[in-house]
C-alpha positions, 0 to 999 in steps of 0.5 A: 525433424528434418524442417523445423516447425517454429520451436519445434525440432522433434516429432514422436514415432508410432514407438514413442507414442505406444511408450508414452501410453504406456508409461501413463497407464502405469501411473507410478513414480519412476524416474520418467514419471513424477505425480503431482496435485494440479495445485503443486504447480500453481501459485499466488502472484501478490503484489509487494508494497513499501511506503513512500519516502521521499526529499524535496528541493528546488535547484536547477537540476531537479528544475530542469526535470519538469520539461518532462510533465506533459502538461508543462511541455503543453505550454509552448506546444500551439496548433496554430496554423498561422505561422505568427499567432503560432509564434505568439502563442508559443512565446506566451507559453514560454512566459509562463513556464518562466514564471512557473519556475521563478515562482518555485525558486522563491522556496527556500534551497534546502532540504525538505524532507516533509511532503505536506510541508513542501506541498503547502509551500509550492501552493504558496507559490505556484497556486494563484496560477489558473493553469495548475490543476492539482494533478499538473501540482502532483506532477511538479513536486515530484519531479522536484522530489527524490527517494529518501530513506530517511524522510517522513512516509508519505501519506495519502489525504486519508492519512494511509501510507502511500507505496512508492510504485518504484518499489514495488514487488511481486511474490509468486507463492506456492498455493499450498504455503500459508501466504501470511506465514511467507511474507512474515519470514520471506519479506518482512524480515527484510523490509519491516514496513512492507505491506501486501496489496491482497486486491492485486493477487492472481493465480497462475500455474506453471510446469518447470520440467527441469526442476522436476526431471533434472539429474546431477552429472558431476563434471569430468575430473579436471585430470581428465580436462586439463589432458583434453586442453593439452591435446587440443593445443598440441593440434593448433600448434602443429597447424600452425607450424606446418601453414608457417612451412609452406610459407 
């Protein structure tokens, strides 16, 4: 086209139409044409998910990554417009953030590797507050928590494993292939404790044309290149010489 239209840069003459007619009355598999069921471009997404594994500690790295839970940054957050009840109410939350985190250094510096375990422990510690819902708790032991290969699943209080969402995967399997037998030899094998989320599947289609109409050109001899490059190089170096020359 001789002005772009968006992503467009050709346009079909009255000649490529008639071509193109042609070639689809015709209906057969050529090099230009490839017939496919409506199914062999379409695939299941199915969402991946592997259970929660993780370790626990309280020590003033982790410590500092509870400034990041919403509620907690609410506590020295005031919409007073009074410039001193402002104050006031900010120092108060600052107060109770200190005791929050005070409170959490009473649990032992080691290593826990149990999520009921560290749960009932910050219960223990931080639970006679009024201002700690349970998801602002939620909230508060995992920022003081990391992903552990090697700690105890992390079960939901129905006792099902929960998946880490920061693991979490997805798989777009053809339509036409078993989805079971797949996830047995294409990710089973790899992670054994993986699990689909069949709730979560969608169906979608897609037209990779290259893969269907791609044509292997072998590259040129590297005899060939190496002649190219020799001659490329001959041609700066002359201009070089003769801008070197004329100075």
């Amino acid at each position: 086209m001789r002005k772009s239209l968006g992503n467009k840069r050709n346009e079909l003459n009255e000649e490529n139409i008639k071509s193109i007619i042609n070639l689809f009355n015709n209906f057969q598999d050529t090099d230009n044409i490839k017939i496919f069921d409506n199914e062999d471009f379409g695939y299941t997404k199915v969402t991946v998910e592997r259970p929660q594994q993780l370790n626990f500690k309280v020590d003033e790295e982790r410590l500092e990554n509870l400034y990041s839970i919403p509620a907690f940054n609410k506590l020295i957050t005031s919409k007073k417009k009074n410039p001193k009840e402002k104050e006031k109410e900010e120092k108060e939350g600052k107060q109770q953030q200190n005791k929050i985190i005070n409170s959490l250094k009473n649990i032992p510096n080691n290593l826990i590797k149990s999520y009921n375990e560290f749960d009932e422990l910050v219960t223990d510690e931080i639970g006679r507050f009024n201002i700690i819902t349970p998801t602002f708790k939620r909230n508060i032991i995992e920022k003081l928590s990391k992903h552990d290969d090697t700690a105890e699943y992390v079960k939901d209080s129905k006792g099902k494993l929960k998946p880490d969402p920061n693991l979490r995967d997805t798989e777009k399997i053809p339509l036409k292939t078993n989805i079971e037998q797949y996830f047995k030899e294409e990710v089973k094998k790899y992670y054994n404790n993986a699990w689909m989320d069949r709730k979560k599947d969608k169906i979608g289609y897609e037209i990779n044309f290259t893969r269907y109409f791609y044509k292997y050109e072998p590259p040129r001899p590297l005899e060939e290149i190496e002649r190219d490059i020799k001659k490329i190089t001959n041609e700066i170096q002359e201009l070089l010489n003769e801008n070197f020359e004329n100075t």
